[in-house]
N, CA and C atoms as an extended XYZ file, in Angstrom:
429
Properties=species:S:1:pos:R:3:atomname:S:1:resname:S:1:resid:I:1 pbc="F F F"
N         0.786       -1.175        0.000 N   UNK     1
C         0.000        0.000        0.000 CA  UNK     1
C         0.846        1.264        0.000 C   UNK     1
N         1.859        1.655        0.247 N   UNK     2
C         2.866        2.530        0.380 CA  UNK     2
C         2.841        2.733       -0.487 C   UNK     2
N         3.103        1.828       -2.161 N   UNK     3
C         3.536        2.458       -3.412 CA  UNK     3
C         2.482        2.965       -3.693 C   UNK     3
N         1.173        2.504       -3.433 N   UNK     4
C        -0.337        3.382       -3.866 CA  UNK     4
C         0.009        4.533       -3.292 C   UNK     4
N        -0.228        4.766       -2.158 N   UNK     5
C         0.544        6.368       -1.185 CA  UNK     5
C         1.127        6.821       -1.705 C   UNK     5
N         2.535        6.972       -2.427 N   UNK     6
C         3.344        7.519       -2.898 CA  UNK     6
C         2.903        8.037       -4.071 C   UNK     6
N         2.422        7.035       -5.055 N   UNK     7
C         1.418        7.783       -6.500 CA  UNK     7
C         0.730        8.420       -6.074 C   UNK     7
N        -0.425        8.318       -4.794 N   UNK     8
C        -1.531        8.989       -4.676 CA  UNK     8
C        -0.475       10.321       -4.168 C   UNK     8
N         0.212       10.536       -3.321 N   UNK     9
C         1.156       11.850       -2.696 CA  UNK     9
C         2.033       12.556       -4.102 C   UNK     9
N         2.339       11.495       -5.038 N   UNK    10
C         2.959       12.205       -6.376 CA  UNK    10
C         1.958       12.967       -7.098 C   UNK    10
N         0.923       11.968       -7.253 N   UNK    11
C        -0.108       12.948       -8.036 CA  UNK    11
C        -0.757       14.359       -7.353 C   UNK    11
N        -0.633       13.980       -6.424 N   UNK    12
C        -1.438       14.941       -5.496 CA  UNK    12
C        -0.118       16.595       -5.346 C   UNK    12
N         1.024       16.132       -5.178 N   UNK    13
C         2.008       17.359       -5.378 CA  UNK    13
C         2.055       18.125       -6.821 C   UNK    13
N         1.772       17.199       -7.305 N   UNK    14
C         1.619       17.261       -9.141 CA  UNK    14
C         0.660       18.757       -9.247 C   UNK    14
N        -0.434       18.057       -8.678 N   UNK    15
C        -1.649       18.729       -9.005 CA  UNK    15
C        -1.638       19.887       -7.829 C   UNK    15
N        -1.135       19.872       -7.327 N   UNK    16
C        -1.079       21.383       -6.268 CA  UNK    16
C         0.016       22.199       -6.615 C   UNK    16
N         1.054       21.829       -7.684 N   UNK    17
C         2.443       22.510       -8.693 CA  UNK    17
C         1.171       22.804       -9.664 C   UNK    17
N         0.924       22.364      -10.506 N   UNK    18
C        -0.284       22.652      -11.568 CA  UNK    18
C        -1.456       23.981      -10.888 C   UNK    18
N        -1.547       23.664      -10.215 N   UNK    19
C        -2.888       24.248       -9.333 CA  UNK    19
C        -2.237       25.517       -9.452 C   UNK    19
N        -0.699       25.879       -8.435 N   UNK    20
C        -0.240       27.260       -8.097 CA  UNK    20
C         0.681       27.906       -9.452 C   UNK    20
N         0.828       27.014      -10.364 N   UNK    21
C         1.128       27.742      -11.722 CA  UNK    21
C        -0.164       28.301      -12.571 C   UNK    21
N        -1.075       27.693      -12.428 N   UNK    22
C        -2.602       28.292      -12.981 CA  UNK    22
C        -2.897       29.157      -12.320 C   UNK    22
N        -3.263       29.329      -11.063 N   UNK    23
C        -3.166       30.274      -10.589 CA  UNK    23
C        -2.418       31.110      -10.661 C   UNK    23
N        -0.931       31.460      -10.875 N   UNK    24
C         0.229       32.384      -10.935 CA  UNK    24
C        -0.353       33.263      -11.877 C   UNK    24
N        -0.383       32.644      -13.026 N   UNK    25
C        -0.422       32.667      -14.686 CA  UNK    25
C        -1.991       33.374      -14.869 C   UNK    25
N        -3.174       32.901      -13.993 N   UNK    26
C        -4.028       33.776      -13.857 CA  UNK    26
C        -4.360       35.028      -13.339 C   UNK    26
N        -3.399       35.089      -12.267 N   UNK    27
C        -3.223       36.510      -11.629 CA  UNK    27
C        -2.514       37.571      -12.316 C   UNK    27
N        -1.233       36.746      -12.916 N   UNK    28
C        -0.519       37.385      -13.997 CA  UNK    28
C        -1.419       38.009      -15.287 C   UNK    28
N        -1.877       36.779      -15.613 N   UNK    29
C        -3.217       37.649      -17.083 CA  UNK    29
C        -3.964       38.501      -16.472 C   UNK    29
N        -4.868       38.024      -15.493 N   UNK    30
C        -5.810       39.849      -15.314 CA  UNK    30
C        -5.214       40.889      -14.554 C   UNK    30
N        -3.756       40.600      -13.681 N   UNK    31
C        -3.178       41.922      -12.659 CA  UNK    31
C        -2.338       42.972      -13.749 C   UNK    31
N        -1.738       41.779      -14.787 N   UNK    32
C        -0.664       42.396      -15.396 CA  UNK    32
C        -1.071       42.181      -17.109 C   UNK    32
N        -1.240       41.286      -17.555 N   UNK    33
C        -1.287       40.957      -18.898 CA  UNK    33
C        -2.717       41.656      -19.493 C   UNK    33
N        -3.753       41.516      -18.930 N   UNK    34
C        -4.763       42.587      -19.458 CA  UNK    34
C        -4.856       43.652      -19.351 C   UNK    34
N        -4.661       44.308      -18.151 N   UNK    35
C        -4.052       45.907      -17.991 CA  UNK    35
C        -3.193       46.147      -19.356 C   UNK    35
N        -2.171       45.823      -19.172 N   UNK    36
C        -1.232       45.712      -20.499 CA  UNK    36
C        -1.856       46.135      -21.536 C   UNK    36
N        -2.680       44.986      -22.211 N   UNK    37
C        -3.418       44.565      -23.415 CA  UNK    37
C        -4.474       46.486      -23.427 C   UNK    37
N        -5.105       46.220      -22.490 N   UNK    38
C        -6.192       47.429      -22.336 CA  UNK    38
C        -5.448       49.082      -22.716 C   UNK    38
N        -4.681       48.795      -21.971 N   UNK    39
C        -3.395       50.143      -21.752 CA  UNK    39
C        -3.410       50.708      -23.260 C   UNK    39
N        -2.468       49.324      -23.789 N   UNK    40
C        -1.951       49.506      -25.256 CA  UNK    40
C        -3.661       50.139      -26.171 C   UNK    40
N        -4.439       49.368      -26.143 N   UNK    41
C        -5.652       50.070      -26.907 CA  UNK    41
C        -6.322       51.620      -26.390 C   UNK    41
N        -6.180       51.862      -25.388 N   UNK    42
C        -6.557       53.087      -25.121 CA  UNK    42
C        -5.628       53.761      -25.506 C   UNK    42
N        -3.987       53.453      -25.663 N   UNK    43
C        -3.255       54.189      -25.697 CA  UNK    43
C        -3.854       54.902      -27.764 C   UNK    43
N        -3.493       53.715      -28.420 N   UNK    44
C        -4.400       53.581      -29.545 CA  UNK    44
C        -5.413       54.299      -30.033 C   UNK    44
N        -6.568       54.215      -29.269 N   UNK    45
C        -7.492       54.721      -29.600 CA  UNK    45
C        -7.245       56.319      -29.157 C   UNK    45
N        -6.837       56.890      -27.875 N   UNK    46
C        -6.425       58.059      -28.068 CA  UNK    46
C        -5.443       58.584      -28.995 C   UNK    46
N        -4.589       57.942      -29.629 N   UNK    47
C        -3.918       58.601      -30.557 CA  UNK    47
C        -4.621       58.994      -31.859 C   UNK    47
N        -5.283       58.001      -32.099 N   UNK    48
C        -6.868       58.054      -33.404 CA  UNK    48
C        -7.479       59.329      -33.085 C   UNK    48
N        -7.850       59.966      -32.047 N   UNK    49
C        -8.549       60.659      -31.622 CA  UNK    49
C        -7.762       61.600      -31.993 C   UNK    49
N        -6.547       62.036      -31.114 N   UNK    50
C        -6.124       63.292      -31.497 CA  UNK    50
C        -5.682       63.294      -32.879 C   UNK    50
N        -5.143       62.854      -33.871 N   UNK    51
C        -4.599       62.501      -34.986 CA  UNK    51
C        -6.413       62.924      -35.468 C   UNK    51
N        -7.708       62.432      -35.516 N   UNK    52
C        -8.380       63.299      -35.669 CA  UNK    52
C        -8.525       64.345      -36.022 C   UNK    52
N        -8.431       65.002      -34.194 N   UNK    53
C        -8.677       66.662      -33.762 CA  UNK    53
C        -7.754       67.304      -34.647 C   UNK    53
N        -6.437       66.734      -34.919 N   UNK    54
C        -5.372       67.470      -35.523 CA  UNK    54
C        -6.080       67.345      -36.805 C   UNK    54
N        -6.892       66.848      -37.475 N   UNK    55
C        -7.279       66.808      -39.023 CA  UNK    55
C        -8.351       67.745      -38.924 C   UNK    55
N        -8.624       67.834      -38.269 N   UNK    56
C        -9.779       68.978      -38.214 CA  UNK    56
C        -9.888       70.293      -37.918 C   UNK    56
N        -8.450       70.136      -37.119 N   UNK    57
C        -7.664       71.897      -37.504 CA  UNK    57
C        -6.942       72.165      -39.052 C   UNK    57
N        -6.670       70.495      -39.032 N   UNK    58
C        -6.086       71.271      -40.303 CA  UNK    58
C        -7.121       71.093      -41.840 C   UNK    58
N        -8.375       71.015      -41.703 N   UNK    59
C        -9.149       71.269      -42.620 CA  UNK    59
C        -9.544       72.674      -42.768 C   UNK    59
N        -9.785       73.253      -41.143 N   UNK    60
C       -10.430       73.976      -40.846 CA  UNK    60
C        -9.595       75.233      -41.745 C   UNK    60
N        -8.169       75.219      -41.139 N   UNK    61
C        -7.269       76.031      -41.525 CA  UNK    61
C        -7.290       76.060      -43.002 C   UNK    61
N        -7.019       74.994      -43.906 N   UNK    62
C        -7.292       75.257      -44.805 CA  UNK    62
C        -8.298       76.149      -45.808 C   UNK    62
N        -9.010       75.673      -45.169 N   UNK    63
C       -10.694       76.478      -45.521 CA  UNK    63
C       -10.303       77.663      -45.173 C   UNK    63
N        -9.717       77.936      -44.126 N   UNK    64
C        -9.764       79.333      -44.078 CA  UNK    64
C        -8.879       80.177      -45.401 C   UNK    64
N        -8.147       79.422      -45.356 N   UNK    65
C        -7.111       79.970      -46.365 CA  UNK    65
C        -7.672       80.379      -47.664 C   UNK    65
N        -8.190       78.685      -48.175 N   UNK    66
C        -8.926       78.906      -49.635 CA  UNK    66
C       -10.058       79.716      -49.451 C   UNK    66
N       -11.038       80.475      -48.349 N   UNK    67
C       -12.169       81.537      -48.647 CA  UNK    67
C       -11.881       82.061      -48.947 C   UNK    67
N       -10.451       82.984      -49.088 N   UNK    68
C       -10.379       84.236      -49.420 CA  UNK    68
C       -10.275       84.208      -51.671 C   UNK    68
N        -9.193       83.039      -51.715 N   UNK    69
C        -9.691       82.675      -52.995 CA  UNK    69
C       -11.367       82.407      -53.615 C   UNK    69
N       -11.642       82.119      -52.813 N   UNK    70
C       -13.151       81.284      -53.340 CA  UNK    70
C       -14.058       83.023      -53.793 C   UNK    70
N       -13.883       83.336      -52.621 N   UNK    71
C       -14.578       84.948      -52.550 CA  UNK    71
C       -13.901       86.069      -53.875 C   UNK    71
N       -12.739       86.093      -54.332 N   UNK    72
C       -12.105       86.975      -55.436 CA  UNK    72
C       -12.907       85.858      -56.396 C   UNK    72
N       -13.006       84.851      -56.747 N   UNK    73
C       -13.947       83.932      -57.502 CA  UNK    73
C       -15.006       84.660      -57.842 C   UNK    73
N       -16.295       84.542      -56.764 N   UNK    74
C       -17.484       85.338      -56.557 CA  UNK    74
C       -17.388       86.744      -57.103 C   UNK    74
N       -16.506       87.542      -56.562 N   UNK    75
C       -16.170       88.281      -57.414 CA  UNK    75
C       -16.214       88.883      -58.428 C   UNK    75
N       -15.183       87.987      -59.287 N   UNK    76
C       -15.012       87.670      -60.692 CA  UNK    76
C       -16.407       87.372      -61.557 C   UNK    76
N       -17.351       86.308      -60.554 N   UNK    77
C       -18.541       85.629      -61.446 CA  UNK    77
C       -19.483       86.854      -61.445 C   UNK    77
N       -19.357       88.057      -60.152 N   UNK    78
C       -20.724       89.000      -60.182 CA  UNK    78
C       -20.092       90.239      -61.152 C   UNK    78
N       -18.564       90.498      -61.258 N   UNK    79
C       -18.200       91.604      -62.770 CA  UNK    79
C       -18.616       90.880      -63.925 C   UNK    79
N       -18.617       89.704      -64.370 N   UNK    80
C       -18.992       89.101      -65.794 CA  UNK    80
C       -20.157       89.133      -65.805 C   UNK    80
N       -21.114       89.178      -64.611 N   UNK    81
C       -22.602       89.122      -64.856 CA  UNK    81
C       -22.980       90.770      -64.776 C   UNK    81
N       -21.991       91.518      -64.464 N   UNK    82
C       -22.704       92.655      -64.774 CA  UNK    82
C       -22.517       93.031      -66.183 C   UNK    82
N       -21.436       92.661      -67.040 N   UNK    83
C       -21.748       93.002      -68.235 CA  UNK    83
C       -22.603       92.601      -68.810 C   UNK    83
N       -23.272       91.677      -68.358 N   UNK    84
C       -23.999       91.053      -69.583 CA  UNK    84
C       -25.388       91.651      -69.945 C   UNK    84
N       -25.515       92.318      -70.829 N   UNK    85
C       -26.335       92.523      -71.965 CA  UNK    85
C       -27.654       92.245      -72.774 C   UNK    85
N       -28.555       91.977      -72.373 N   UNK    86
C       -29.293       90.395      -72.547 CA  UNK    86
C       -29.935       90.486      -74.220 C   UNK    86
N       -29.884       92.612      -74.456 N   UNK    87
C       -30.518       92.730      -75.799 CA  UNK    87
C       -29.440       93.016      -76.727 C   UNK    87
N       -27.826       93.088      -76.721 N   UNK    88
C       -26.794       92.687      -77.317 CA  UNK    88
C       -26.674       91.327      -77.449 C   UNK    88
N       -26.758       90.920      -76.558 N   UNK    89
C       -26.918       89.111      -77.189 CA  UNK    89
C       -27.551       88.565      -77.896 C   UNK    89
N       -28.642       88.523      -77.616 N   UNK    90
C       -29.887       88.502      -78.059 CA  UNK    90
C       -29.664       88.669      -80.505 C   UNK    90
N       -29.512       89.917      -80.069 N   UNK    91
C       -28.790       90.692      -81.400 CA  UNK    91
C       -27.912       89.996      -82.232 C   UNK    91
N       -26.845       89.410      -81.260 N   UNK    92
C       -25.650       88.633      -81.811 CA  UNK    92
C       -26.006       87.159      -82.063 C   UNK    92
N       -26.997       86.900      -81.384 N   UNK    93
C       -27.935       85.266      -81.940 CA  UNK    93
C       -28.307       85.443      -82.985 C   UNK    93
N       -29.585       86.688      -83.252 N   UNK    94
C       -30.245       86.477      -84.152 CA  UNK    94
C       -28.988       86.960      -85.368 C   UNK    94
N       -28.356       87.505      -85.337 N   UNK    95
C       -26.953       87.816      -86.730 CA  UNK    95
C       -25.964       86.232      -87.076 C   UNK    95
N       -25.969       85.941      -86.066 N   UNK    96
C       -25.020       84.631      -86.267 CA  UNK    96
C       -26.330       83.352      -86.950 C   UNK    96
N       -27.309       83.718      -86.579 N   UNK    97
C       -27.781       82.299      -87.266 CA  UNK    97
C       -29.341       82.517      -87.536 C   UNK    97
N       -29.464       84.071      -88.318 N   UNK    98
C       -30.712       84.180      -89.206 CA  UNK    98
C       -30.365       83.323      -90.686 C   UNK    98
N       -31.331       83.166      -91.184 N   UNK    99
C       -31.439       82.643      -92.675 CA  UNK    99
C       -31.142       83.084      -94.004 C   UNK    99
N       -32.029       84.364      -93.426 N   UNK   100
C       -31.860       85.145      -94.868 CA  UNK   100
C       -33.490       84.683      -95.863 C   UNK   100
N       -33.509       83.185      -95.345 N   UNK   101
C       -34.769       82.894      -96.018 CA  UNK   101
C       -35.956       83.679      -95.559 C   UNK   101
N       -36.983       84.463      -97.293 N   UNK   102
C       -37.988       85.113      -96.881 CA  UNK   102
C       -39.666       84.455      -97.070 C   UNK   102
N       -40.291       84.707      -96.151 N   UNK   103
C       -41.362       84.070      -96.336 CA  UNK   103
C       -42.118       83.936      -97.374 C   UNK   103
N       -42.712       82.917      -97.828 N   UNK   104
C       -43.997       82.558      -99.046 CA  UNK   104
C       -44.569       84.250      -99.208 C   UNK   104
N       -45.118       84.628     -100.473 N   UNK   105
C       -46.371       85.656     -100.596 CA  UNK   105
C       -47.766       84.562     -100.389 C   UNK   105
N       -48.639       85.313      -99.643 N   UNK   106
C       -49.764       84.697      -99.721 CA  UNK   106
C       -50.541       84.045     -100.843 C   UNK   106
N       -51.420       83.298     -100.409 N   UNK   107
C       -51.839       82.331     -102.063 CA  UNK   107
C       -52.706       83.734     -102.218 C   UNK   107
N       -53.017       83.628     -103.722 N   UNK   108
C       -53.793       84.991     -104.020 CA  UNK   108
C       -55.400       84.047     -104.099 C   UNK   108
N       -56.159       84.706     -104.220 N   UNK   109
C       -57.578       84.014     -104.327 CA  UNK   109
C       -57.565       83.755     -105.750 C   UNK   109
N       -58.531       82.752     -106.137 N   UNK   110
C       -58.775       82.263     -107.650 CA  UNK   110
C       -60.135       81.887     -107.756 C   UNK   110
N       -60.426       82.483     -108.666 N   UNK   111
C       -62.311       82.388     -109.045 CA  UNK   111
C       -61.930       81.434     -109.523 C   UNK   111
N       -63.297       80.276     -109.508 N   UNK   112
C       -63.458       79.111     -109.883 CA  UNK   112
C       -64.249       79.460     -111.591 C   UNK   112
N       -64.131       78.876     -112.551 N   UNK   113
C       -64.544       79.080     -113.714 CA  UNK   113
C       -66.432       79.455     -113.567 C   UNK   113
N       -66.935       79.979     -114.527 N   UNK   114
C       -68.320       79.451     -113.949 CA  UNK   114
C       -68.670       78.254     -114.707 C   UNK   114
N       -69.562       77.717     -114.092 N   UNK   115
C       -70.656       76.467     -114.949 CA  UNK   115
C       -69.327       75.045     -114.167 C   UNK   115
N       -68.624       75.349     -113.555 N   UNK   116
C       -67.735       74.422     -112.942 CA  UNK   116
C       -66.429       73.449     -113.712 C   UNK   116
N       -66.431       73.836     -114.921 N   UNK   117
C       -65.378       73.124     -115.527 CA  UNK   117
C       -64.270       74.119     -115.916 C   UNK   117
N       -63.256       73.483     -116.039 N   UNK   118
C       -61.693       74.507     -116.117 CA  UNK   118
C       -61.275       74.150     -116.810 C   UNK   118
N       -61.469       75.175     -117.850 N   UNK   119
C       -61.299       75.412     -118.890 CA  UNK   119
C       -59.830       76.391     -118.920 C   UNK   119
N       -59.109       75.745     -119.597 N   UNK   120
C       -57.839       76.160     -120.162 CA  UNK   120
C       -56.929       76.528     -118.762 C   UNK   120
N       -57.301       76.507     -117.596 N   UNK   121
C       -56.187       76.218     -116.540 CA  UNK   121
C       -55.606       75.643     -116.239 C   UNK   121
N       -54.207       75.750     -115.643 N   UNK   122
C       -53.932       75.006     -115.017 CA  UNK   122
C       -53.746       74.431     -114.125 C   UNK   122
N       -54.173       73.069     -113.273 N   UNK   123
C       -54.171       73.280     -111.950 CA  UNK   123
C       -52.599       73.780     -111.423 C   UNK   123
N       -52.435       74.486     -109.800 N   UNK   124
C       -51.437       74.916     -109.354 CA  UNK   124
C       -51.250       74.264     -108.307 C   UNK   124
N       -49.441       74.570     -107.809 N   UNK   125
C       -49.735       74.019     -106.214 CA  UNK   125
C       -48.627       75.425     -105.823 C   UNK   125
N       -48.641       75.990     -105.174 N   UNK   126
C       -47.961       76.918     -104.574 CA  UNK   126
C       -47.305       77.946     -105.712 C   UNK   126
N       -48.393       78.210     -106.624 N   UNK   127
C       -47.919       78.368     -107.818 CA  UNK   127
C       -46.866       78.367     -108.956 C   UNK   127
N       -47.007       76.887     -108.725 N   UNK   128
C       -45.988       75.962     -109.752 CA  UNK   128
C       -47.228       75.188     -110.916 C   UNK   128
N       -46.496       75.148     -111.746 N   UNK   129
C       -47.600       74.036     -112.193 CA  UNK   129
C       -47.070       73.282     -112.382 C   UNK   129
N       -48.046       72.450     -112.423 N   UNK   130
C       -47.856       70.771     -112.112 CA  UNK   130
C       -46.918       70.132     -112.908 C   UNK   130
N       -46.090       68.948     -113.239 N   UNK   131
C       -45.044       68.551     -114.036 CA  UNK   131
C       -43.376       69.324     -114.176 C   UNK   131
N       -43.725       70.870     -113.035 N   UNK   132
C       -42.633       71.717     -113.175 CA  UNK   132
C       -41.660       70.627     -111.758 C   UNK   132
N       -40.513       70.469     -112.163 N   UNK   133
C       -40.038       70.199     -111.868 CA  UNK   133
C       -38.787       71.073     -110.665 C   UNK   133
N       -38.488       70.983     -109.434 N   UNK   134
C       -37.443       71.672     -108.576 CA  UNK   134
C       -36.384       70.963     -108.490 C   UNK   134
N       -35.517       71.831     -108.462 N   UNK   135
C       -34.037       71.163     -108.669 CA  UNK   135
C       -33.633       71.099     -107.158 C   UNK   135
N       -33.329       70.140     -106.848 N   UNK   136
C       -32.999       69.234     -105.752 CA  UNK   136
C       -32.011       69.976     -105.025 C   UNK   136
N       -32.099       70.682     -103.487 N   UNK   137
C       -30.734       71.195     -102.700 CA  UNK   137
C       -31.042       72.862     -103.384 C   UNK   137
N       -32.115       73.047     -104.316 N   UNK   138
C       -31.950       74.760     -104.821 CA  UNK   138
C       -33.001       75.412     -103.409 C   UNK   138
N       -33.742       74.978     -102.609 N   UNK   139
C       -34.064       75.569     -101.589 CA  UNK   139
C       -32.952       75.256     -100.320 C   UNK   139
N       -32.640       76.039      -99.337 N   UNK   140
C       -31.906       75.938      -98.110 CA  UNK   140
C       -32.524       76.592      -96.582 C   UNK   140
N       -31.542       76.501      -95.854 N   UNK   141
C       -32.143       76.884      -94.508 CA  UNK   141
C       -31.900       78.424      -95.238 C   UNK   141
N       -30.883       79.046      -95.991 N   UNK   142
C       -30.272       80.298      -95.343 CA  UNK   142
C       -30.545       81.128      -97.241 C   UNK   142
N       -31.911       80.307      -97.315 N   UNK   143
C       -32.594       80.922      -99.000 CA  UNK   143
C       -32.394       80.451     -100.250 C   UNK   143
């Protein structure tokens, strides 16, 4: 029975060495090793933060800089709109892209023969007569 004792006293030292290294190693992870861990991310996340704030002065600053450009801009856009002209333009449309083409004369009226037959006329269409032939491209936009 002694050698049972001795396994049962080996195992048993075993497991109380095991026991106070788990334990060590646990006190160690949450006293020291998560602090740690936590530390490092706050440290982190505050640097994000200010690295931020610092981007947001320096947008800000910027902006400030470019208003004063933006504004000589504005400027610029309200002198070009004061020249503008609307019945000189206007003028310079209708010169750049009138026709020249002049309108039809009105159809003239035409008595109908009496007794209803037509005799020796000819029918018309915009006063052409009929079989007259137009030469193709001789009308244009510009007459």
């Amino acid at each position: 029975m002694s050698y049972k004792r001795q396994l049962c006293d080996s195992a048993k030292n075993d497991y109380a060495d095991q026991l106070q290294r788990t334990n060590d190693l646990q006190r160690q992870h949450y006293r020291s090793g998560m602090p740690d861990v936590f530390r490092q991310l706050q440290d982190l996340d505050e640097k994000r933060i200010k690295n931020m704030k610092n981007f947001i002065y320096s947008s800000v600053d910027i902006e400030r800089k470019v208003f004063p450009i933006i504004n000589k801009c504005f400027d610029g856009i309200e002198r070009a709109a004061d020249v503008i002209n609307e019945k000189e333009d206007t003028l310079v449309v209708i010169e750049k892209y009138k026709s020249g083409f002049h309108p039809p004369e009105d159809f003239p009226f035409e008595e109908l023969p009496k007794g209803g037959s037509e005799t020796g006329s000819t029918p018309n269409i915009n006063n052409l007569q009929m079989g007259t032939k137009v030469k193709e491209g001789s009308f244009t936009v510009k007459g």
